[in-house]
Structures are given as C-alpha cells and as structure tokens.
C-alpha positions in Angstrom: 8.0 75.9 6.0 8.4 72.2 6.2 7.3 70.0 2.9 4.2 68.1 3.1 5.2 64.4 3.2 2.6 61.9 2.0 2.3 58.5 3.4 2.4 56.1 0.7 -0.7 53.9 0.8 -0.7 49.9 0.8 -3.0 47.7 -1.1 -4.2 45.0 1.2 -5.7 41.7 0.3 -9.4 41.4 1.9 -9.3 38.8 5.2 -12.9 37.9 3.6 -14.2 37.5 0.3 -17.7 36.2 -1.5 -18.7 35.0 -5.1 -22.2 35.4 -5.8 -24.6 34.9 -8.1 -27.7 37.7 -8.0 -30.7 36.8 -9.3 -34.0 38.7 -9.2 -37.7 37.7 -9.0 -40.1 40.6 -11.0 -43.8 40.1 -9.9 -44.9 38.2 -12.7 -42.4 35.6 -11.2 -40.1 35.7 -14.2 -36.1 35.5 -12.9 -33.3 37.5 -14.0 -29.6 37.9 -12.9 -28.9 41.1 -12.2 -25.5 40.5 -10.7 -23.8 42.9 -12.4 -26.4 45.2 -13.4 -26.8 49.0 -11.0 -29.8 48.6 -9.1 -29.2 45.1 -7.1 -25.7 44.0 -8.5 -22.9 43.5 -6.1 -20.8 46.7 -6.8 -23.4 48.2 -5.6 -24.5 46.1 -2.8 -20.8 46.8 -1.7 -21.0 50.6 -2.4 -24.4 50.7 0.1 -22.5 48.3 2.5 -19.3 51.2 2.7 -22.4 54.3 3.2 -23.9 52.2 5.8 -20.7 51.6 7.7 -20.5 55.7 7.5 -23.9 56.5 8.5 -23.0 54.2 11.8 -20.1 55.7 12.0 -21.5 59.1 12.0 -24.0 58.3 14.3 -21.4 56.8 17.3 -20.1 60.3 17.1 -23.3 62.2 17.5 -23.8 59.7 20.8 -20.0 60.2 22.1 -21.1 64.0 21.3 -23.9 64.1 23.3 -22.0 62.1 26.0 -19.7 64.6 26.3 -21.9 67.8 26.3 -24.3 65.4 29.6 -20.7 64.4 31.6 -19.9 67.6 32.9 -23.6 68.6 33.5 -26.2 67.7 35.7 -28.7 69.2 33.5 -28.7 69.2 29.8 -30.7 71.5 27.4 -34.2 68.8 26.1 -33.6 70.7 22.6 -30.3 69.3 22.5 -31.0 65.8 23.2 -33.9 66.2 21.1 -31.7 67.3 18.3 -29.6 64.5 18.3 -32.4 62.0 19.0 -34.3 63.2 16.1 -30.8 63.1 13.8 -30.4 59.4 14.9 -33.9 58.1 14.3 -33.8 60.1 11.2 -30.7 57.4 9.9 -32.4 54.5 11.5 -36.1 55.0 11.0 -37.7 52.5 8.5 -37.2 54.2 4.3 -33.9 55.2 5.7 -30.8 54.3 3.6 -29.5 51.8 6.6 -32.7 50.6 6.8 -33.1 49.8 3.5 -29.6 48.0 3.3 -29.8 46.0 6.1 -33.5 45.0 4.7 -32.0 43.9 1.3 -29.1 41.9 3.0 -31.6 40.4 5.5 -33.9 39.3 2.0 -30.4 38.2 -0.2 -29.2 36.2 2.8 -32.3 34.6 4.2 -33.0 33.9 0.4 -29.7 32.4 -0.5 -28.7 29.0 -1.6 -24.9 28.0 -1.2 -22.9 27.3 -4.3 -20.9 24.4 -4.5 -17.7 24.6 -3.0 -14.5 25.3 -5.3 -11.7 22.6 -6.5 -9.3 22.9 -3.1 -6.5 23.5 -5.9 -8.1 26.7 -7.4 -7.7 28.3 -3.6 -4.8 30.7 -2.7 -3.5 29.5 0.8 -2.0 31.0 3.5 1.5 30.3 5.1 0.3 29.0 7.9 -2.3 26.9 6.2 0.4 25.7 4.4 2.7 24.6 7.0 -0.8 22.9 8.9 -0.9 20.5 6.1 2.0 19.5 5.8 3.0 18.6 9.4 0.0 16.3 8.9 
C-alpha cells in the first residue's frame, strides 16, 4: 500500500484588495458603522461573496450536466430538463442567496463614496513597479 502524500499548501498574497468603511442607514435615518459587526460587515460580505462563487459554480455543472445527457440524444426526457431548469431558477430567482448578494453589492457599490487615496509611501510595490520607476 503506498503512503498518502499531502501536497503542502501555499499562502498567496491577494492580486486585489479593498479597505472599506460600512456604514448603515436604519429607517429613522440614524447612521451606524457596522463594518465589523455579523449582519453587513465585511467578513461577511466576503463569506457570501465565496457561497455565491459556489452556487455559480454549482450551477455551470448542472448546465455542462444537462449538456451532456442532450449531446448524444436527439430527444431528451421534459422531466429532466425540467429538473434542472427548476434547480437553476431555484438559485437565481429573486429571495435567493445569489440574489440577495449581488442586490447588497449592487446597493454598497452604487452607494459608495471613494476614500481618499493612501500616502504612496504606505503602499507595498511590486518588482516590476519598482524597476518602472526607476528607469524613469
């Protein structure tokens, strides 16, 4: 029997990154920031944004799934595209948890005001931005 070998796992930098401030608006028009708080707070904005990437995920495999039962056919069974129609308008169809996220980042985004930029000397470079400046 051959040993399991495990692949060790790198930590990667993310390619993009954002600082934000949340803030909330309650009916009675009082604001709050909730940036760090569980309901609208950016951990969890992040969270939803990683469960909407699976649900998408999920659903290009029910379509390459249904592809591949209609290629070799020249009829396919109506209760099984209706199976998998009804599965995928079930993860898209307004309440849904997609929905719902790409609501809330449609209302944070359209609602957003950009902070003033940084001090250039408080940004990590890269190499090649590096060597850009100073051939300049």
């Amino acid at each position: 029997m051959k040993p399991k070998t495990t692949i060790a796992t790198k930590k990667t930098e993310p390619r993009l990154s954002m600082q934000a401030k949340v803030l909330y608006r309650n009916r009675d028009g009082q604001i709050s920031e909730v940036t760090d708080q569980n309901i609208f707070g950016l951990k969890k904005f992040a969270e939803d944004g990683a469960l909407a990437l699976y649900i998408l995920n999920n659903c290009m495999k029910r379509l390459d799934l249904l592809s591949m039962a209609a290629e070799t056919r020249s009829h396919i069974d109506a209760g099984l595209v209706r199976l998998a129609v009804d599965d995928l308008r079930s993860e898209l169809e307004d309440g849904s948890h997609l929905a719902g996220y790409v609501g809330l980042t449609h209302e944070l985004f359209s609602n957003s005001e950009a902070l003033a930029p940084r001090q250039r000397s408080s940004l990590k470079t890269t190499g090649r931005a590096l060597s850009r400046t100073a051939a300049h």
